[in-house]
C-alpha positions in Angstrom: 33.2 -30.6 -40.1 32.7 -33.9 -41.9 36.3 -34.5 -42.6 37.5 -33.5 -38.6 35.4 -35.6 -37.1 36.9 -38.8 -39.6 40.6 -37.8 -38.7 40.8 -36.3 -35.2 38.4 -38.8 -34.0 35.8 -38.5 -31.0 38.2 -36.8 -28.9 37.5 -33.7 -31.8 34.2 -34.4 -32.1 33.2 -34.1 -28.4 35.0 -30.8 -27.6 33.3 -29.4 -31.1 29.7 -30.4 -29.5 30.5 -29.7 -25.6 31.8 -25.6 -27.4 28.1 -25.4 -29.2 26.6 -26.6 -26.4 28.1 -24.0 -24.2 27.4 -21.3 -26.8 24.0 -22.0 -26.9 23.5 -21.8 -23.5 25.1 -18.6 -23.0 22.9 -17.5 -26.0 19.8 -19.0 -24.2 20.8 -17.4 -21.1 20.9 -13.8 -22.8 17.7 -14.1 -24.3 16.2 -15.1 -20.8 18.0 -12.0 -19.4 16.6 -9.3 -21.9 13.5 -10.8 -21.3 13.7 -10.7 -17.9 15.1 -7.0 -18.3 12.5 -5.6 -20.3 9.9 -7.2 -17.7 11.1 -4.6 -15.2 11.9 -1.9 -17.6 7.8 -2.4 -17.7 6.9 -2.8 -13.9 9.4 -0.2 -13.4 7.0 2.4 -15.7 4.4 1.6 -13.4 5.5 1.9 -10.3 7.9 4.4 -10.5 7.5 5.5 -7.0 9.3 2.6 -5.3 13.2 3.2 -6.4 14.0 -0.2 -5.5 12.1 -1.0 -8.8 13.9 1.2 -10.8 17.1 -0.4 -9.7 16.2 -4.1 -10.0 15.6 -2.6 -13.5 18.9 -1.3 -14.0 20.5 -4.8 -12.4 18.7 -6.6 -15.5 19.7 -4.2 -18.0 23.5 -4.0 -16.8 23.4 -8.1 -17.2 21.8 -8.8 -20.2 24.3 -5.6 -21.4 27.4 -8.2 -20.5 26.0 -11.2 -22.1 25.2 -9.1 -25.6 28.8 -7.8 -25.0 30.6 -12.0 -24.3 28.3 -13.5 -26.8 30.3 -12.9 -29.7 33.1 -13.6 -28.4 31.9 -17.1 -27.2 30.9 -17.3 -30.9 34.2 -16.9 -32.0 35.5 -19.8 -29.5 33.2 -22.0 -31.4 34.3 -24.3 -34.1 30.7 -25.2 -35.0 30.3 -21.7 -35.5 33.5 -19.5 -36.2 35.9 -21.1 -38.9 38.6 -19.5 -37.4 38.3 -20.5 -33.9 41.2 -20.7 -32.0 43.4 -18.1 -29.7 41.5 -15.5 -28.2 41.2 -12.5 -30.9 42.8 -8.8 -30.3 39.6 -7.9 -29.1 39.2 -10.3 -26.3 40.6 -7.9 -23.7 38.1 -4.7 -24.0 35.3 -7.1 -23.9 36.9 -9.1 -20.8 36.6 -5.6 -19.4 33.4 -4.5 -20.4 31.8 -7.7 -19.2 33.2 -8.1 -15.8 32.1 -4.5 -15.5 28.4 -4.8 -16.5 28.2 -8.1 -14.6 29.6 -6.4 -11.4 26.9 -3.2 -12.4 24.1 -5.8 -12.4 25.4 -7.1 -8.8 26.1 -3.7 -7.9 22.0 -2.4 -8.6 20.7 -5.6 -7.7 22.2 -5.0 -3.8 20.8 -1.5 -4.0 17.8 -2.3 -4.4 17.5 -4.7 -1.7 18.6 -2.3 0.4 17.0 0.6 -0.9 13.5 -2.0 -0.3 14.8 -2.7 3.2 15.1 0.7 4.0 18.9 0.4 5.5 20.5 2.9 3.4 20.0 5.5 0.8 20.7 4.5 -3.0 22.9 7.4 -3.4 25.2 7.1 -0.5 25.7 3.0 -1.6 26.6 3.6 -5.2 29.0 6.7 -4.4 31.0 4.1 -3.3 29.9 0.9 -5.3 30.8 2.4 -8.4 34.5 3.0 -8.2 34.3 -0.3 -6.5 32.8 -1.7 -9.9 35.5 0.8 -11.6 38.3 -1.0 -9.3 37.6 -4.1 -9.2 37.7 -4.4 -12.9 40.5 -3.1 -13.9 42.1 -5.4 -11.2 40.5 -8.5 -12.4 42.1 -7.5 -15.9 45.7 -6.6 -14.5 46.0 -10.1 -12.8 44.5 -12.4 -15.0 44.9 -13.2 -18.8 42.2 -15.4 -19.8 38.1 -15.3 -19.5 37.9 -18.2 -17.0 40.8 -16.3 -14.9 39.0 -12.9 -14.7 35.5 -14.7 -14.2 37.3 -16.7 -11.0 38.0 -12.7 -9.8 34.3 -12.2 -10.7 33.0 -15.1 -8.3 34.4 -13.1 -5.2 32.2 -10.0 -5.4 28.9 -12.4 -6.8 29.5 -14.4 -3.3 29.9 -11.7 -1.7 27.2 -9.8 -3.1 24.6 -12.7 -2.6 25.9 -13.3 1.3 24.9 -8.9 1.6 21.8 -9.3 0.1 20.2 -12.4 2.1 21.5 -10.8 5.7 19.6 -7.3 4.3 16.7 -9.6 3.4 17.1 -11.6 7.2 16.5 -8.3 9.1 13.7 -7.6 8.0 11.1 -6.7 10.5 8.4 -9.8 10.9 5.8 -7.3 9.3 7.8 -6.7 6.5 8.7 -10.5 5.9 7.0 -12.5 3.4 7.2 -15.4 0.6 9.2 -13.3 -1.8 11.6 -12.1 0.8 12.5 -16.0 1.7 12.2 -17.1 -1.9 14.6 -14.3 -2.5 16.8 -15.1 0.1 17.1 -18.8 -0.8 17.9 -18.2 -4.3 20.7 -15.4 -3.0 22.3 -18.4 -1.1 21.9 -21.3 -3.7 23.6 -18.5 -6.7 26.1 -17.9 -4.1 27.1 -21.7 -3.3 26.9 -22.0 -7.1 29.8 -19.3 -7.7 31.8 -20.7 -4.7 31.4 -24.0 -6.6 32.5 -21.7 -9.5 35.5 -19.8 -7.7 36.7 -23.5 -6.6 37.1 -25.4 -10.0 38.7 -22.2 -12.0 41.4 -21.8 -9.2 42.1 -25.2 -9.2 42.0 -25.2 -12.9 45.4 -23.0 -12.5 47.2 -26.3 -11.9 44.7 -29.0 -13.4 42.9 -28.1 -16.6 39.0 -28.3 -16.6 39.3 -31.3 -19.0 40.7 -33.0 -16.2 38.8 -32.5 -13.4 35.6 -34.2 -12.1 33.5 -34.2 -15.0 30.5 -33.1 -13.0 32.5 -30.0 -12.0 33.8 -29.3 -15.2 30.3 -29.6 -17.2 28.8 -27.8 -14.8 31.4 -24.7 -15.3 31.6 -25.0 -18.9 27.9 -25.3 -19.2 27.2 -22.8 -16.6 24.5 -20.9 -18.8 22.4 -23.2 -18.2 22.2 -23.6 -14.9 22.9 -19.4 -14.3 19.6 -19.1 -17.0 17.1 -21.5 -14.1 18.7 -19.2 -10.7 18.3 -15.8 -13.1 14.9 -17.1 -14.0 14.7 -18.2 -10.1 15.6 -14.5 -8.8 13.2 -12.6 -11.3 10.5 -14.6 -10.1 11.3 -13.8 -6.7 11.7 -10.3 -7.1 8.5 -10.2 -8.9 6.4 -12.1 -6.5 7.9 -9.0 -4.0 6.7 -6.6 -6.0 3.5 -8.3 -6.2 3.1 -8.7 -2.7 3.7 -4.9 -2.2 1.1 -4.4 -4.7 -1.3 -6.2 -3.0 -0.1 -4.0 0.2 -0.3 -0.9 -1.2 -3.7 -1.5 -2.5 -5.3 -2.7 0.8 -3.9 0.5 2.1 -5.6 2.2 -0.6 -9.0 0.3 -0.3 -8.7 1.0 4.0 -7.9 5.1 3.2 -10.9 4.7 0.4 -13.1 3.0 3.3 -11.8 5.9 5.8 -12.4 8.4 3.3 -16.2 7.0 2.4 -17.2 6.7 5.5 -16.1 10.2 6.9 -17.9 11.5 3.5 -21.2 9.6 4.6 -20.7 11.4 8.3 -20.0 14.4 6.8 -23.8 14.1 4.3 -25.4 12.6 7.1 -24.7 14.7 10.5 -25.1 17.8 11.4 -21.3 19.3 11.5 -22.3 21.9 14.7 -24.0 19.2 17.4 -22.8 16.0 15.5 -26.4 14.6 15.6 -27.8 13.3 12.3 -28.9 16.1 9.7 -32.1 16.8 7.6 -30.5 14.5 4.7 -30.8 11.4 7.5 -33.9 11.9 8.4 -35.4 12.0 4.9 -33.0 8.8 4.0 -34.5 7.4 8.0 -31.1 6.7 8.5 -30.6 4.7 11.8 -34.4 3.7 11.9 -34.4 0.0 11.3 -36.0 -0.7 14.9 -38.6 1.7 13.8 -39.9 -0.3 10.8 -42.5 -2.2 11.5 -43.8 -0.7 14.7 -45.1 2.2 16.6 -43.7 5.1 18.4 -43.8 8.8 18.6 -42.1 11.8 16.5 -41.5 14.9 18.4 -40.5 18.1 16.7 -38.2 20.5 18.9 -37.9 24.3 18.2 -35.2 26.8 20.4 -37.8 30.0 21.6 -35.2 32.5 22.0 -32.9 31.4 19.2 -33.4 35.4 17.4 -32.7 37.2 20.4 -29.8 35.3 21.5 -28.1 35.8 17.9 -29.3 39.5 17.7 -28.2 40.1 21.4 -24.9 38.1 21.2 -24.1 37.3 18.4 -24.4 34.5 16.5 -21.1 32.3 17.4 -23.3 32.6 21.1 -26.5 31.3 19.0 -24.3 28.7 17.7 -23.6 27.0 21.2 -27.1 27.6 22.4 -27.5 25.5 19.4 -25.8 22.8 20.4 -26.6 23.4 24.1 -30.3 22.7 23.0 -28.6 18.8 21.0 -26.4 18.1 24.1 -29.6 18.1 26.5 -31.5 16.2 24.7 -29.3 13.7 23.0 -28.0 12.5 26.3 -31.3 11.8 28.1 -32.4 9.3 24.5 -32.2 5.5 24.9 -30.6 3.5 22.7 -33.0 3.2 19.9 -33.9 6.6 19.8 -32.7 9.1 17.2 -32.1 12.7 17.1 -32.1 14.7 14.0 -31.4 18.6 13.2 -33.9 19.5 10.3 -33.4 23.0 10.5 -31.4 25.7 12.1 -32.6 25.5 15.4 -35.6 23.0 15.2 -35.0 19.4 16.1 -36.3 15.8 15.8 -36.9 13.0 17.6 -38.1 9.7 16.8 -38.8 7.4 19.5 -40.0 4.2 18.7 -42.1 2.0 21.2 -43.7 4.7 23.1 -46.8 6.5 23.5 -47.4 10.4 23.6 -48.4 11.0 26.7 -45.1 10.2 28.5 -42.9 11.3 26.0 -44.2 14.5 25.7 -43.9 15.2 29.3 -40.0 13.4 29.5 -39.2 15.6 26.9 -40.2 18.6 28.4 -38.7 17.9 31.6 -35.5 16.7 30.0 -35.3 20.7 29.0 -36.9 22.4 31.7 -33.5 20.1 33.9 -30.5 21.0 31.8 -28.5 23.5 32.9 -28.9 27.1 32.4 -27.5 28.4 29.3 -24.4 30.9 29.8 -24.5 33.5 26.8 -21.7 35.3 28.5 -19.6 35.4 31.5 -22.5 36.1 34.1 -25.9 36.3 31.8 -27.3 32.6 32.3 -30.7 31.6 30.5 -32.9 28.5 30.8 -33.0 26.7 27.5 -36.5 27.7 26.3 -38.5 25.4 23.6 -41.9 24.7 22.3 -42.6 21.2 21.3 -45.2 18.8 19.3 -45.8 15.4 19.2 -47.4 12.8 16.9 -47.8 9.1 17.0 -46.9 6.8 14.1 -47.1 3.2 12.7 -43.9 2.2 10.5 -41.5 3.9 8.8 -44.6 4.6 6.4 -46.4 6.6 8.3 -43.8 8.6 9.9 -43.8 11.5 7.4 -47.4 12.0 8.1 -46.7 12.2 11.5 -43.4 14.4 11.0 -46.3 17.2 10.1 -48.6 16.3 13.0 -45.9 16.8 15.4 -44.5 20.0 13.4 -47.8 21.5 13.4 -48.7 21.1 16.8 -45.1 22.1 18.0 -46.3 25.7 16.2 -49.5 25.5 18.4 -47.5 25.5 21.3 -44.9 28.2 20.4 -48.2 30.7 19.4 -49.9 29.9 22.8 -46.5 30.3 24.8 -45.9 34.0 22.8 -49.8 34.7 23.7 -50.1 34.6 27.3 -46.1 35.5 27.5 -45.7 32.4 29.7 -42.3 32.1 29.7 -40.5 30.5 33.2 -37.9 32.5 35.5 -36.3 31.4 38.8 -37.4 27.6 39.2 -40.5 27.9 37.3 -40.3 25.0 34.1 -39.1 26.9 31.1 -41.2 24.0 28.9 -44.5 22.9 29.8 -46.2 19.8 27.0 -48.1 20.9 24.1 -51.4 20.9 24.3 -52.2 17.7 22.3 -55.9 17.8 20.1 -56.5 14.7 18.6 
């Protein structure tokens, strides 16, 4: 190399660097690209469900494919490198072909992808015909042109074209489905595409005037185009990885709004009763919905159905079931707001009703069932809902299990007194009279 540069002079000496320069740009380039490849090879593994991921994956592959493919060859272009440089070897021609064809597979997976992410067409229906396309195009690209720079100025046509497809599918987006990575996307789709037409421009015009000769901004930016295709490659990666990101971060709020959806129907589902939809036995032991009860006073009164038995013996017990819920219906509409209904048992019921005193509740209560309407077991038997009651008074939360078996005890009173002297109502007669309260 010593002996060149002294006789052929700077003129040598230059084109020696500007060829190593170039080659190790291209070689910087394909490193970038298999690393960029085996990035989505990896996000691809873990979210296999989204195709669009499987293809951007296959885009990276196909590319950094063509740049293992033309490295050697640029290596054998190289004086620095390749003793021997000179004419283009034997070989030259099955990797022009192989190259243009993985570059145009790289475009080719890249655009369905962003179309199988847009949701405007199937990935199967687009390659059927993108691959003889690919097929086509190459073989072309090879039939008219007999140099690298020649078939890459055939190349530039399907990367601008590509590029201009893939930021129109990326513009009609829905607003919903817009975001940064879409627009970063987008705007690297349109520079890469300026850059090839920029490309397309200097190697036709290098037909008639050599590169050597041509603006040297131009020309250095074609011959040293790794470089700049390694910062848009790096440029698009990013951008398709902050879109993957993004639907990450999508897919898990969905997840954490269907976990919410999910925990919260699980904590109805432990915590009311799934036949009247009041709260359940569980609630009332956890005083769910009691927080105005805490500190203060109020009453608990314990509900039980009298002719529950005979209805489910008589009936059936689907019948028993809505007498059930007949029984929850009555008295959960006539509650105020701070007042809570529980079912403790199969048909026994309780109330807790803070800030008031016994004496009116026990006698709202019992009118609230001796008013509700009669009871139709079946088409034409009617019945008055029938119920014994208790009540107790209590003083914070603390107290109110204490008074739980106060009222339950008291509501037995009242059923054994109502089964001795039989005095159960007919016609208008009130089917629910107050317990008898002993202090």
């Amino acid at each position: 190399m010593a002996g060149r540069r002294t006789h052929a002079g700077d003129g040598v000496y230059q084109s020696e660097v500007q060829a190593l320069i170039a080659f190790i740009g291209v070689a910087g380039q394909t490193a970038g690209t298999l690393l960029i490849a085996l990035l989505f090879q990896f996000i691809a593994r873990g979210r296999g469900r989204h195709e669009y991921v499987r293809y951007w994956g296959f885009a990276w592959l196909a590319y950094a494919l063509a740049l293992l493919v033309l490295l050697p060859y640029i290596a054998s272009q190289t004086p620095a490198l390749w003793a021997t440089a000179g004419p283009p070897p034997w070989w030259a021609t099955p990797v022009y072909a192989l190259y243009n064809f993985c570059k145009l597979c790289f475009l080719m997976f890249l655009l369905t992808g962003l179309l199988d992410y847009a949701g405007r067409m199937t990935a199967r229906r687009f390659l059927r015909g993108a691959v003889p396309t690919c097929v086509a195009f190459t073989a072309l690209s090879l039939a008219l042109s007999d140099d690298f720079l020649a078939s890459a100025a055939w190349q530039s046509v399907l990367v601008v074209a590509t590029m201009a497809a893939g930021y129109l599918v990326l513009q009609r987006l829905p607003p919903s489905a817009r975001s940064y990575g879409t627009g970063f996307v987008s705007g690297v789709l349109l520079l890469n595409g300026a850059i090839w037409i920029v490309y397309f421009g200097s190697l036709v015009y290098g037909t008639t005037v050599p590169l050597a000769d041509q603006n040297p901004l131009i020309a250095g930016l074609v011959l040293n185009s790794g470089y700049l295709d390694i910062l848009v490659e790096m440029a698009l990666a990013y951008g398709l990885t902050m879109i993957l990101l993004e639907e990450n971060r999508r897919d898990m709020l969905g997840a954490q709004r269907e976990l919410a959806d999910t925990n919260q129907q699980l904590q109805r589902d432990a915590l009311f009763d799934p036949l009247t939809g009041v709260y359940n036995r569980l609630a009332f032991e956890r005083r769910t919905g009691l927080g105005s009860a805490g500190r203060g006073f109020g009453v608990v009164v314990v509900v039980d159905l009298d002719q529950l038995k005979e209805t489910n013996d008589t009936f059936g017990h689907d019948v028993g079931d809505r007498l059930i819920k007949a029984l929850a219906d009555a008295l959960a509409g006539r509650l105020r707001e701070m007042d809570r209904i529980y079912r403790i048992g199969g048909d026994e019921f309780v109330l807790v009703m803070p800030r008031a005193t016994r004496d009116e509740v026990a006698a709202r209560v019992a009118r609230v069932i001796a008013d509700a309407p009669p009871f139709e077991a079946t088409s034409g038997v009617r019945r008055p809902l029938l119920a014994s009651i208790g009540t107790a008074e209590f003083r914070g939360l603390d107290d109110l299990g204490l008074a739980f078996a106060e009222a339950d005890r008291r509501m037995y009173e009242h059923k054994r007194s109502r089964a001795a002297h039989d005095r159960r109502p007919t016609g208008g007669a009130d089917p629910v009279t107050p317990a008898p309260e002993s202090d």
